[in-house]
N, C-alpha and C positions, 0 to 999 in steps of 0.2 A: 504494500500500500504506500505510494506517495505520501508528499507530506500536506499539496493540497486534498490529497483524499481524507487524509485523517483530518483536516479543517472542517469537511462538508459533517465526516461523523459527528463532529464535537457540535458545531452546529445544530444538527438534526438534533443531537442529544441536548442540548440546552432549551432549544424550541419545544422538545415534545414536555421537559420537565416548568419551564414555563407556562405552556400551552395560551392559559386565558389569562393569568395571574400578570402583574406587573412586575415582580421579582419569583426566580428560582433559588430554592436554599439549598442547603446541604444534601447530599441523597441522589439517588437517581445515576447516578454514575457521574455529577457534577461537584466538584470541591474547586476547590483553589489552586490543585495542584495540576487537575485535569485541564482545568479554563484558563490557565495560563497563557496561554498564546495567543487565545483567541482574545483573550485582555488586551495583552502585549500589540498587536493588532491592531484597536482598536475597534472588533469585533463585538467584543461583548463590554460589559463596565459592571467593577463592582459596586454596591451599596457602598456610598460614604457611612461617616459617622449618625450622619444625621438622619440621611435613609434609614439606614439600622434602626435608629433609635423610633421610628416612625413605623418599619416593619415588625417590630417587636410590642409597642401600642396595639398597632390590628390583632396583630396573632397573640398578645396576652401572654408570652410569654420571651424571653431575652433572644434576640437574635445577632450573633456574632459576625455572622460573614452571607451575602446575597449578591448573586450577578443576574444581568440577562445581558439580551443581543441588544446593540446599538442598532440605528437606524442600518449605520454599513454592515452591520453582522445580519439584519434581515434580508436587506439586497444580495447578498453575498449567498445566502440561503436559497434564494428565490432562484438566484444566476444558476447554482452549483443544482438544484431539482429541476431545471429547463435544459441544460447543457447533460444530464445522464439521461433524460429522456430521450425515448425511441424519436429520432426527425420524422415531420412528415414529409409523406410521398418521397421519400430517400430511394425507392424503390421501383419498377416501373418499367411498362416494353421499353427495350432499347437501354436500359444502363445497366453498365457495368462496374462493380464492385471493386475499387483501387487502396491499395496499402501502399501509405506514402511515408518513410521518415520524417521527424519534425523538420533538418533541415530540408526537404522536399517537399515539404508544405510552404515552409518560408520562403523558398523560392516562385514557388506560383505565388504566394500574395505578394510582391516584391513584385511580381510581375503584373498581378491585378492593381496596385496603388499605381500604374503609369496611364492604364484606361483612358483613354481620351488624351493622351500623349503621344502614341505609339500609331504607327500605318498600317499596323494589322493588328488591332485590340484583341484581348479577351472574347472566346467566343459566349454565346448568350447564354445565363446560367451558371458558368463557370462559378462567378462569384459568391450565391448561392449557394453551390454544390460544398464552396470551399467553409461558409459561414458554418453547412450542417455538419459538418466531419466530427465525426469521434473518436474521441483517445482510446487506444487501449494501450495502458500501463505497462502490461505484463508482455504486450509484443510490443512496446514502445512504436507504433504503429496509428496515424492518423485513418480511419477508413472515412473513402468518398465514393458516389455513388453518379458516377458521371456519364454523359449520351459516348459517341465516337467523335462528333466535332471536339466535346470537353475535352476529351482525350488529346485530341491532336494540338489542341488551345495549350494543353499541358506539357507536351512535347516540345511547344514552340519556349514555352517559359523554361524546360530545362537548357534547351539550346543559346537560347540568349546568356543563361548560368554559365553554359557548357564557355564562350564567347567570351563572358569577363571573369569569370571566376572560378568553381570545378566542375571537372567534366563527371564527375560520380552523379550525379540525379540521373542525366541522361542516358549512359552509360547503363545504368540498372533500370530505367523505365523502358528502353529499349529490349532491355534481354528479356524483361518481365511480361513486359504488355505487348511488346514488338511494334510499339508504336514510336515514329523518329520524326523530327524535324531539322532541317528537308528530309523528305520520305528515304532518300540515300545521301547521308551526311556527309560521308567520305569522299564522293567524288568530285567533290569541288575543290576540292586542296589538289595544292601541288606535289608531286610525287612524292617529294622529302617530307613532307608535312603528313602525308597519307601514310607515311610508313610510320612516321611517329606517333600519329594518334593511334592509326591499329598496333603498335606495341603499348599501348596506354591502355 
């Protein structure tokens, strides 16, 4: 588990032991030592003194220590249950299912922030396709669920990569998907150049 995963848990776990209440106290799997970060953060906030002394009035009895979630610890909650949900319509004739590394993702958006820069933009959707992606942790792995233009939209962003930076995106979205931009990359180089990138 990540370290924003274990955010979302403490989260969730603060929210369900608050629930309707204005402060959550001790108990429930929340103390001081669990909500720590999400403090730290600026996530959750503990009861001052004065709080205390105000939550301890209601409940009739001494209350030592109380947090809940800040405004940014509910947003933050709200982001982290919209972002593990299922996307819609991520699915659908004609797309195809891509696993892209983080840096292979940051090169397509890197490629999408020039959008109305560029003589051959982002094809339609792209954008989209790239907003719904989801993480998985465990194959360190963005999935997106893109048409064949996408594709090729995606090929062109590793190529521009390939162009000023590394040739590894393209290089693996080619062998993987068998999709290139230009459809045969190599043969525009000059012969010494052609030999070098096919030893690369």
């Amino acid at each position: 588990m990540g370290r924003s995963d274990k955010h979302s848990v403490l989260l969730r776990r603060l929210a369900d032991a608050q629930h309707d209440k204005e402060w959550a106290g001790l108990g429930q799997g929340v103390d001081e030592r669990t909500m720590a970060s999400l403090v730290a953060l600026g996530l959750a906030e503990e009861a001052s003194r004065e709080d205390r002394a105000e939550i301890s009035a209601k409940a009739g009895h001494p209350v030592r220590w109380a947090v809940r979630l800040t405004d940014d610890g509910w947003d933050a909650l709200t982001y982290a249950r919209v972002r593990a949900a299922p996307g819609t319509a991520v699915t659908g004739p004609g797309l195809k299912t891509v696993l892209l590394r983080p840096s292979e993702l940051e090169a397509v958006r890197r490629y999408l922030a020039l959008n109305g820069r560029l003589r051959q933009g982002p094809a339609p959707g792209l954008e989209a396709a790239a907003e719904a992606a989801r993480f998985d942790s465990a194959a360190n792995r963005w999935t997106l669920h893109v048409n064949e233009e996408q594709m090729q939209s995606m090929a062109r962003a590793f190529f521009l990569e390939r162009l000023g930076g590394s040739i590894a995106p393209a290089n693996r979205f080619a062998r993987t998907y068998g999709v290139t931009c230009p459809p045969r990359p190599i043969d525009f180089l000059p012969t010494a150049l052609r030999s070098q990138a096919n030893a690369s």
